[in-house]
Biopython code that builds the backbone (N, CA, C, O; Angstrom):
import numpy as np
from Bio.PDB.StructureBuilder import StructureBuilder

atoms = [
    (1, "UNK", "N", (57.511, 20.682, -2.725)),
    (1, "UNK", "CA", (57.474, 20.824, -4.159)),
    (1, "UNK", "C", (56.038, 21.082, -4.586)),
    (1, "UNK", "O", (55.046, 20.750, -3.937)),
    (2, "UNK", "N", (56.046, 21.697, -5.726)),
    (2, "UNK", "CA", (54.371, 22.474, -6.147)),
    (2, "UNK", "C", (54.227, 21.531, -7.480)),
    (2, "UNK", "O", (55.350, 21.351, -7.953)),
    (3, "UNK", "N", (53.680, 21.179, -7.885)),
    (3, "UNK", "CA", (53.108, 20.655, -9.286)),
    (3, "UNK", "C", (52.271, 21.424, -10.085)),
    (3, "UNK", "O", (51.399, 21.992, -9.427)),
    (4, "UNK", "N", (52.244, 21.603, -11.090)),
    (4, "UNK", "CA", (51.025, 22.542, -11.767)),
    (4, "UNK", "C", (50.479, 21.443, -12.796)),
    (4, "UNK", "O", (51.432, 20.766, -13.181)),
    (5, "UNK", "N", (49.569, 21.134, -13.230)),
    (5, "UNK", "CA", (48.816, 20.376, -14.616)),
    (5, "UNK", "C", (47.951, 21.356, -14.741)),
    (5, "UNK", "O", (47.190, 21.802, -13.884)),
    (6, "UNK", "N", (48.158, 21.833, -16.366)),
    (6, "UNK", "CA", (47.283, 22.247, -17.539)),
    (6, "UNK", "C", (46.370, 21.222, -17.683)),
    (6, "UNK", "O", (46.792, 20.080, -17.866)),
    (7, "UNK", "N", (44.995, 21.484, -17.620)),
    (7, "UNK", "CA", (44.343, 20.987, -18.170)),
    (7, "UNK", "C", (43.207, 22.048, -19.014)),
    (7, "UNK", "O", (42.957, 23.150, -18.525)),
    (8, "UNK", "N", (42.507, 21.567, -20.416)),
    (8, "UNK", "CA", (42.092, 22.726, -21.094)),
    (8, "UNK", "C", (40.915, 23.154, -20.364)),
    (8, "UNK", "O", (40.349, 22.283, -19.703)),
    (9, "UNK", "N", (40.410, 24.395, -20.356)),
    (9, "UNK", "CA", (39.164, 24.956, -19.599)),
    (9, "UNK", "C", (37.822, 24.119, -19.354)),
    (9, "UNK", "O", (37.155, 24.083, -18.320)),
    (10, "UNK", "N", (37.528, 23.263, -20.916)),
    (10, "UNK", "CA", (36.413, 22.728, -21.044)),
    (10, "UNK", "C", (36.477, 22.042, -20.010)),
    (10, "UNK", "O", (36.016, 22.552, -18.988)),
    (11, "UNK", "N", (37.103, 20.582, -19.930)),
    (11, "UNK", "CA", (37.664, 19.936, -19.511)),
    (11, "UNK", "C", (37.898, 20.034, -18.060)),
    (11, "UNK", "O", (37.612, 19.083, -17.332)),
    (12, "UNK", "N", (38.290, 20.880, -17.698)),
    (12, "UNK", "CA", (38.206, 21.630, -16.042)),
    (12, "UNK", "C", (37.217, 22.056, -15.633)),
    (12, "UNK", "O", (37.167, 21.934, -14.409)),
    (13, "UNK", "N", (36.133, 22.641, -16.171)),
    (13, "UNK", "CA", (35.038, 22.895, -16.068)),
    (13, "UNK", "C", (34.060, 21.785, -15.778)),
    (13, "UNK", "O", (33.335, 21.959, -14.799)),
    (14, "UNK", "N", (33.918, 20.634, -16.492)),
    (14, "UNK", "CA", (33.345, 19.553, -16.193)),
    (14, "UNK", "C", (34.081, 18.825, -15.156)),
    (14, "UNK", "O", (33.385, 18.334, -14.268)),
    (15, "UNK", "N", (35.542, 18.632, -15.080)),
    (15, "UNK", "CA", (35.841, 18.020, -13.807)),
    (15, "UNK", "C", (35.433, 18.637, -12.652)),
    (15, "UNK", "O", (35.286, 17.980, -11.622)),
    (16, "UNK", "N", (35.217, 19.906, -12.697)),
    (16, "UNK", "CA", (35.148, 20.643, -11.259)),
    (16, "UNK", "C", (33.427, 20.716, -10.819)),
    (16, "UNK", "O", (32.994, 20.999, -9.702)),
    (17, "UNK", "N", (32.519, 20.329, -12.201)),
    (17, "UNK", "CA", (31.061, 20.070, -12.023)),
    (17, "UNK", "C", (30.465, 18.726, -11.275)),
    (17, "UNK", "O", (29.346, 18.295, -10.997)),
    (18, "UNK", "N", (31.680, 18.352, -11.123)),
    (18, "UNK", "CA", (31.358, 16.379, -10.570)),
    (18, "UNK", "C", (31.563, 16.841, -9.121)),
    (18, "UNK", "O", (30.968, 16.101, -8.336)),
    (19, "UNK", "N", (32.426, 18.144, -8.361)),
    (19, "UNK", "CA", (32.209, 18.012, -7.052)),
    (19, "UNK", "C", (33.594, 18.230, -6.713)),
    (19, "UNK", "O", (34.569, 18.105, -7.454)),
    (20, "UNK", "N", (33.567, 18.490, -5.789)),
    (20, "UNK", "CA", (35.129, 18.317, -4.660)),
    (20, "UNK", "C", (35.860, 19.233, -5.577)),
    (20, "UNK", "O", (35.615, 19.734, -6.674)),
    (21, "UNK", "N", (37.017, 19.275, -4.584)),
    (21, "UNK", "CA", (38.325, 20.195, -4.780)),
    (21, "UNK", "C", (39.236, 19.448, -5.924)),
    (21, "UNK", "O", (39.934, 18.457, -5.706)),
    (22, "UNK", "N", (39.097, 20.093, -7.141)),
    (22, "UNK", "CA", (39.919, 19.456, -8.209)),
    (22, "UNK", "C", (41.300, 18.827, -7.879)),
    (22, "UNK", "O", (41.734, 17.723, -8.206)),
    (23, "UNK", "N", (41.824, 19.724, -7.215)),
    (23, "UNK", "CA", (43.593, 19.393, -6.659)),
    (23, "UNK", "C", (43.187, 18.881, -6.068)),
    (23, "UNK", "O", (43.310, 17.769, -6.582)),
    (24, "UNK", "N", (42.416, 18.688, -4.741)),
    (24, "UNK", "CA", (42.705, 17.293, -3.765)),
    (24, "UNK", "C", (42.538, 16.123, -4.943)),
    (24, "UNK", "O", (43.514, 15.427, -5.223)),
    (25, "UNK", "N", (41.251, 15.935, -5.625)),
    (25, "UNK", "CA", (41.041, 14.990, -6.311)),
    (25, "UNK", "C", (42.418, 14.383, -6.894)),
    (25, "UNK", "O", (42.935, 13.271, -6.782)),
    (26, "UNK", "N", (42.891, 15.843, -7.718)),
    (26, "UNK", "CA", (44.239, 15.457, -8.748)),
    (26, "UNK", "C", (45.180, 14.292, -7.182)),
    (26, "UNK", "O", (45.103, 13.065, -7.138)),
    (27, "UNK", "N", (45.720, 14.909, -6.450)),
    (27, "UNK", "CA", (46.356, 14.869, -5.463)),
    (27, "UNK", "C", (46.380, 13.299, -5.007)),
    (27, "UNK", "O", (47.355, 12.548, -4.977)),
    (28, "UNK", "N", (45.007, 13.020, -4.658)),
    (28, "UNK", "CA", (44.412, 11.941, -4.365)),
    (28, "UNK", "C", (44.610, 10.866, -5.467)),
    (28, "UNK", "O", (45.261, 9.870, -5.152)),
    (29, "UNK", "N", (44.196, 10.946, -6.523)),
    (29, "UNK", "CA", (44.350, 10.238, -7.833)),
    (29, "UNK", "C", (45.447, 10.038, -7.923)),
    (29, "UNK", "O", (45.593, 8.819, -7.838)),
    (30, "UNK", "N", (46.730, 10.705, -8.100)),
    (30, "UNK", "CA", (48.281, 10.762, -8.029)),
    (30, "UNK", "C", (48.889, 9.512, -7.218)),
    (30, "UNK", "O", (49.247, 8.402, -7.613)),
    (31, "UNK", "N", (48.871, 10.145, -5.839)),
    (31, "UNK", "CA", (49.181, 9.080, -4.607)),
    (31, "UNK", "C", (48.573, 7.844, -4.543)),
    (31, "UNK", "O", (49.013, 7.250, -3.558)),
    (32, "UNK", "N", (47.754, 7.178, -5.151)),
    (32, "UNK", "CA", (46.979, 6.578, -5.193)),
    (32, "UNK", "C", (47.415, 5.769, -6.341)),
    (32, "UNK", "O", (46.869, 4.668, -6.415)),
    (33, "UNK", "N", (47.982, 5.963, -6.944)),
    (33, "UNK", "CA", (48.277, 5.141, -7.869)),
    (33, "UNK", "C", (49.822, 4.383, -7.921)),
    (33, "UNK", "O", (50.370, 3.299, -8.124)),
    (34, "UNK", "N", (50.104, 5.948, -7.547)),
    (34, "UNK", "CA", (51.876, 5.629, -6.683)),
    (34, "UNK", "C", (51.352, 4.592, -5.800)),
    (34, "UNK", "O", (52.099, 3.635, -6.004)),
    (35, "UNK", "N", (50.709, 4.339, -5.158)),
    (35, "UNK", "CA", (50.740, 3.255, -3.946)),
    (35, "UNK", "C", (50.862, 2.002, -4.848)),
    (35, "UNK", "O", (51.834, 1.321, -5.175)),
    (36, "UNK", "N", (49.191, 1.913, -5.213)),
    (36, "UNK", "CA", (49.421, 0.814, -5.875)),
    (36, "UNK", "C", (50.348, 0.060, -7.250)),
    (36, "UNK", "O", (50.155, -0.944, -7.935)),
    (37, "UNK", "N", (51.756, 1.459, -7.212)),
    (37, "UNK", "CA", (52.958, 0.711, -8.143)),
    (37, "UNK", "C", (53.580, 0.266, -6.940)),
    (37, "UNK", "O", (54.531, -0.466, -7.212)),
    (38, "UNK", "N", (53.376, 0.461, -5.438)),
    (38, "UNK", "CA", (54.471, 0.220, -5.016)),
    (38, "UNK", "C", (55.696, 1.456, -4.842)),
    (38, "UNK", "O", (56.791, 1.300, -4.304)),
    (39, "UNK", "N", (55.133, 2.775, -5.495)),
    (39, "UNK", "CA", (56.277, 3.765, -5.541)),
    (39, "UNK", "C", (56.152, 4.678, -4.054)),
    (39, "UNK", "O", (56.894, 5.650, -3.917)),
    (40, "UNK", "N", (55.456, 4.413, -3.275)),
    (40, "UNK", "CA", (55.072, 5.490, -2.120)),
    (40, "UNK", "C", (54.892, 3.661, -1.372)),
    (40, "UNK", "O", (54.470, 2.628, -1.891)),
    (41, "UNK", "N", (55.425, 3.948, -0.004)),
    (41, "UNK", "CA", (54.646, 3.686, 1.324)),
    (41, "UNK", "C", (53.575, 3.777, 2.049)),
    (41, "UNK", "O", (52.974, 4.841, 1.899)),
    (42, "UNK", "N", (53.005, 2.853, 2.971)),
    (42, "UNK", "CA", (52.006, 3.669, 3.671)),
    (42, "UNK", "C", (51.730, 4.794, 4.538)),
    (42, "UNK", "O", (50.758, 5.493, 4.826)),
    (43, "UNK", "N", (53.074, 4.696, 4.875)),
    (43, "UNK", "CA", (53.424, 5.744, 5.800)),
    (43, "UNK", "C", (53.685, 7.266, 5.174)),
    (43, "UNK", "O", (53.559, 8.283, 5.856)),
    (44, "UNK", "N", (54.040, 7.263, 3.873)),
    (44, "UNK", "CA", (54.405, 8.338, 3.045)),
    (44, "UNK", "C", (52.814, 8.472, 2.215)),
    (44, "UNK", "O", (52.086, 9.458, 2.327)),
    (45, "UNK", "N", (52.625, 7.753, 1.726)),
    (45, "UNK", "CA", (50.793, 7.711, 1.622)),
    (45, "UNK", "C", (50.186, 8.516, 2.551)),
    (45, "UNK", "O", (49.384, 9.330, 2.094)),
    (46, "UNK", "N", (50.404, 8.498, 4.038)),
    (46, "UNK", "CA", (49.328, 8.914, 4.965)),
    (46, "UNK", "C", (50.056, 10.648, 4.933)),
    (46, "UNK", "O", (49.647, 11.640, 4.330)),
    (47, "UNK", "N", (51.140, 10.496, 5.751)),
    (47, "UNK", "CA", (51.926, 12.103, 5.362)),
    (47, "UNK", "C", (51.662, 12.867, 4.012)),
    (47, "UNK", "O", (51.439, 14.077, 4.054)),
    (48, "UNK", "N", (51.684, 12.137, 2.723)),
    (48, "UNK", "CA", (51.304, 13.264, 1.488)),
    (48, "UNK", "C", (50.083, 13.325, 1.379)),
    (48, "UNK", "O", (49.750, 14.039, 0.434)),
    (49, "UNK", "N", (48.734, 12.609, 2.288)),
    (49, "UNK", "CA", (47.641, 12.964, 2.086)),
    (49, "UNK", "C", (46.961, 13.575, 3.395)),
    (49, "UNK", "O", (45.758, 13.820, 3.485)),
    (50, "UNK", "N", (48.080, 13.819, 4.576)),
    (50, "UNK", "CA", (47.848, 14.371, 5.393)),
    (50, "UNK", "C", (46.403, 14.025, 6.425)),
    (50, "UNK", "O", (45.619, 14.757, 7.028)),
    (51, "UNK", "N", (46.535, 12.448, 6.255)),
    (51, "UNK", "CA", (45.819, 11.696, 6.893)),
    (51, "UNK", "C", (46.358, 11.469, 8.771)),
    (51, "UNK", "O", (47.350, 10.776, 8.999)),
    (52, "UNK", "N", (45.902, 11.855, 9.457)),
    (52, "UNK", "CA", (45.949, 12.260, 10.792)),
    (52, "UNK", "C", (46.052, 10.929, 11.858)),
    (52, "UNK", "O", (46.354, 11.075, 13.043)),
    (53, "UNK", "N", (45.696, 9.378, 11.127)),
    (53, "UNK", "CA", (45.837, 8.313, 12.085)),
    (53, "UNK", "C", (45.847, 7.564, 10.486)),
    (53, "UNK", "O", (45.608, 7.988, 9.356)),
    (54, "UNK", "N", (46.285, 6.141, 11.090)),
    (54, "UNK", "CA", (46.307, 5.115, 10.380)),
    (54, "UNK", "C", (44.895, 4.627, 9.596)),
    (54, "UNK", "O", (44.890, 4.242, 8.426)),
    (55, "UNK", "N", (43.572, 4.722, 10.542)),
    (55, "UNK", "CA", (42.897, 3.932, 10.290)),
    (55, "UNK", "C", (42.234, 5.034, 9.237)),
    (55, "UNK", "O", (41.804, 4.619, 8.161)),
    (56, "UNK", "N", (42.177, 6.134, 9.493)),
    (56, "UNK", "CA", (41.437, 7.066, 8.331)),
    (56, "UNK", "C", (42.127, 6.965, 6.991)),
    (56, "UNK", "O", (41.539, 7.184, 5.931)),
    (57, "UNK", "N", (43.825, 6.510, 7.115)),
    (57, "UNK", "CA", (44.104, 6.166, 5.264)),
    (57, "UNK", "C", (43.759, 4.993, 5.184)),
    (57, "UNK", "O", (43.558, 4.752, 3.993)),
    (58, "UNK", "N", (43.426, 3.398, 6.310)),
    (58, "UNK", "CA", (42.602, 2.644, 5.834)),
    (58, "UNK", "C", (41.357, 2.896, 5.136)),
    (58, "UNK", "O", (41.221, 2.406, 4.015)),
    (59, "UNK", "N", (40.434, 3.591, 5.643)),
    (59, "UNK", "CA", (39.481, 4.000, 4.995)),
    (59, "UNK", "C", (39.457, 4.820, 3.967)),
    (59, "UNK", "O", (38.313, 4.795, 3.512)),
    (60, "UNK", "N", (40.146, 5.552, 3.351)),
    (60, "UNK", "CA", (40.843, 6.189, 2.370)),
    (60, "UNK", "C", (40.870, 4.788, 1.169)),
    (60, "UNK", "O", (40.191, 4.787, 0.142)),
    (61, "UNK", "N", (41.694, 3.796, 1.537)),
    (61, "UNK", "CA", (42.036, 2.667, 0.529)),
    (61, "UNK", "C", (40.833, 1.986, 0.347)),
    (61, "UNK", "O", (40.445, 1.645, -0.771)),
    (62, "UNK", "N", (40.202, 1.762, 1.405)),
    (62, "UNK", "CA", (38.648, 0.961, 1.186)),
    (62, "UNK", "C", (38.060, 1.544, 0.660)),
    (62, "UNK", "O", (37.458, 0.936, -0.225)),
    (63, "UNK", "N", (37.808, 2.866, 0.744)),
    (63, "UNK", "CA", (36.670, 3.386, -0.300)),
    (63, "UNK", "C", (37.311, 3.467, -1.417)),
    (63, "UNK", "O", (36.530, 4.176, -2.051)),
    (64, "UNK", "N", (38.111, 3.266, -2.066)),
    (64, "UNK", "CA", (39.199, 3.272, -3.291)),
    (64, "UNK", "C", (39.770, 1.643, -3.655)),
    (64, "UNK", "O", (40.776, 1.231, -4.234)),
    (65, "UNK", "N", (38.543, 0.936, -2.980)),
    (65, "UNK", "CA", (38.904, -0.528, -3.207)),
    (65, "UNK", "C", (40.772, -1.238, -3.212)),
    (65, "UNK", "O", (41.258, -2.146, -3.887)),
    (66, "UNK", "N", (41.383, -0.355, -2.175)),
    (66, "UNK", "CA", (42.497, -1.145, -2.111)),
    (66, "UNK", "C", (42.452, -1.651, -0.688)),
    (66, "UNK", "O", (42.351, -1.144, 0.429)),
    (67, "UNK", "N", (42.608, -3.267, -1.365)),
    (67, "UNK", "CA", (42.629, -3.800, 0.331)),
    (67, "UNK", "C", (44.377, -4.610, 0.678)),
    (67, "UNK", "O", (45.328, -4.396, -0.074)),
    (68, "UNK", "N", (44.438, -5.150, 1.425)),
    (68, "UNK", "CA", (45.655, -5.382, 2.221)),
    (68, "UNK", "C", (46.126, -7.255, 1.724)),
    (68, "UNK", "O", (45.823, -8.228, 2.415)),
    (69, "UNK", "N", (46.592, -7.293, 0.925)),
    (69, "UNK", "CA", (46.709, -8.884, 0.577)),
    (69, "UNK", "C", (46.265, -9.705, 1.987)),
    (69, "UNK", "O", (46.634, -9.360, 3.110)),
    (70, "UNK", "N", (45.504, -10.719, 1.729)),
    (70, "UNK", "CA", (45.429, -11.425, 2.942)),
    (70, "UNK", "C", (44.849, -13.186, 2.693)),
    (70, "UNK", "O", (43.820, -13.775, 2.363)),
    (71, "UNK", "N", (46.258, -13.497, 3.095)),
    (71, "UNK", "CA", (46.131, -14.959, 2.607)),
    (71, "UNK", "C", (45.285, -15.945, 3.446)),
    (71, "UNK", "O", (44.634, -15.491, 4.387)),
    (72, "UNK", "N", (45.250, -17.477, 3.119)),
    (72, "UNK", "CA", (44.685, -18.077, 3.786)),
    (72, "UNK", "C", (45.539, -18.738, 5.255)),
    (72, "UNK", "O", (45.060, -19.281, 6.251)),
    (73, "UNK", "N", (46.745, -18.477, 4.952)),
    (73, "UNK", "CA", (47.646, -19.367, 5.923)),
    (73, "UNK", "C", (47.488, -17.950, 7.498)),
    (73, "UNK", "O", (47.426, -18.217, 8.698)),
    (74, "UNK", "N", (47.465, -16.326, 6.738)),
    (74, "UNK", "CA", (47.227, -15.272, 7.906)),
    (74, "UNK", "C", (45.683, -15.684, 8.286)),
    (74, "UNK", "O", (45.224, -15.283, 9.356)),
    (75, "UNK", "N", (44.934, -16.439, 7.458)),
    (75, "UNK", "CA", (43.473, -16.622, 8.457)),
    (75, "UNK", "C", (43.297, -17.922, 9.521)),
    (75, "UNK", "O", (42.835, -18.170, 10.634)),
    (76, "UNK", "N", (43.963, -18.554, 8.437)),
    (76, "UNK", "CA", (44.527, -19.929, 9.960)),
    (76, "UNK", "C", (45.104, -19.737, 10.768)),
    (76, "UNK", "O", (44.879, -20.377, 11.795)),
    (77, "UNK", "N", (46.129, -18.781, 10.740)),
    (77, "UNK", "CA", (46.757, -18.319, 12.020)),
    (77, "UNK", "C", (46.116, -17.515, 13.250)),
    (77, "UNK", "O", (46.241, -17.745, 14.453)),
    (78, "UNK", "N", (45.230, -16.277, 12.451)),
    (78, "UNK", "CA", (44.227, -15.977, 13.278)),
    (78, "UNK", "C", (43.025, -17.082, 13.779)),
    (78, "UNK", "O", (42.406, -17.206, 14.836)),
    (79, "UNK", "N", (43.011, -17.758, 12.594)),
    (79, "UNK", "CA", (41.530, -18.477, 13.781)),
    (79, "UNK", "C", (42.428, -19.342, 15.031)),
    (79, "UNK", "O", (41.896, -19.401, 16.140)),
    (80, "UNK", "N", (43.455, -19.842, 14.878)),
    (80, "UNK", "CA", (44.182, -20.437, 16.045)),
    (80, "UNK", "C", (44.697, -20.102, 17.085)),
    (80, "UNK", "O", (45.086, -20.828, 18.000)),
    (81, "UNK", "N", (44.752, -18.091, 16.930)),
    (81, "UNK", "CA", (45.143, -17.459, 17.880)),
    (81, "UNK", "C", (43.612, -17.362, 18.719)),
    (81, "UNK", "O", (43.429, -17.516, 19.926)),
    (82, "UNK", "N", (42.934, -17.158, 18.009)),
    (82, "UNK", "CA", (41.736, -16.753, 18.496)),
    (82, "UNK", "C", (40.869, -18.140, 19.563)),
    (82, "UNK", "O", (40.303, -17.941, 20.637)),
    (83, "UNK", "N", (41.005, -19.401, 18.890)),
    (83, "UNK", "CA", (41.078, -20.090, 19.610)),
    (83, "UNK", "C", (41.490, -20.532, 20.788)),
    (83, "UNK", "O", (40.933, -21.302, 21.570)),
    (84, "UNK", "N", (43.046, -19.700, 20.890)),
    (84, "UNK", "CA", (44.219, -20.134, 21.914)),
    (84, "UNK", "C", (43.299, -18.897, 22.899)),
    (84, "UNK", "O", (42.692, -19.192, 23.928)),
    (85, "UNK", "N", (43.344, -18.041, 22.539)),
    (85, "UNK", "CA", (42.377, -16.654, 23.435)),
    (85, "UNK", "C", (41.037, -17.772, 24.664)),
    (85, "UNK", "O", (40.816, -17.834, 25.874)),
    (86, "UNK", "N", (40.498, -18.430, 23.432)),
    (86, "UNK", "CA", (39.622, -18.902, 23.832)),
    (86, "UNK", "C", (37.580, -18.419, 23.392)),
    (86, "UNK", "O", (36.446, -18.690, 23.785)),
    (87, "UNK", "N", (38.400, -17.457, 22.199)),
    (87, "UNK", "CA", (37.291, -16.935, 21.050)),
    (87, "UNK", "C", (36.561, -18.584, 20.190)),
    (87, "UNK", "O", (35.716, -18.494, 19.299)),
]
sb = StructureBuilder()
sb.init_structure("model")
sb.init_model(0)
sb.init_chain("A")
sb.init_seg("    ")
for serial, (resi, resn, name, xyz) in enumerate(atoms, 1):
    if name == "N":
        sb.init_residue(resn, " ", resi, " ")
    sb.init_atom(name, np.array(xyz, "f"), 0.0, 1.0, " ", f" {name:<3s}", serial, name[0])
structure = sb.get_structure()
């Protein structure tokens, strides 16, 4: 599916003076927000942004300040695994 957004010339003109490929930006901005409703996956996240491994749409979300809920009971569990390792 193709999307088109009008936006007025001025307006496009200054977005496109800040840098980068307007549509990726648009693109990026889009999916990105879908994530964080919850309306896209990560896995559908990485496919519509045509991200090539996992860890590059991690880094994708980090530089876009989305991080991964992470409680205290998943850090006790890790420090106890890590312990059991012998870390």
């Amino acid at each position: 599916m193709q999307v088109t957004v009008d936006i007025p010339d001025d307006v496009a003109e200054r977005l496109k003076a800040a840098g980068g490929d307007l549509s990726r930006r648009a693109l990026e901005a889009l999916a990105l927000e879908e994530y964080k409703q919850g309306r896209l996956t990560k896995p559908e996240l990485r496919r519509l942004l045509g991200f090539g491994s996992r860890d590059a749409l991690d880094g994708f979300l980090k530089t876009h300040g989305v991080f991964e809920p992470y409680s205290l009971d998943e850090l006790a569990r890790e420090r106890r695994d890590l312990e059991r390792l012998g870390f």
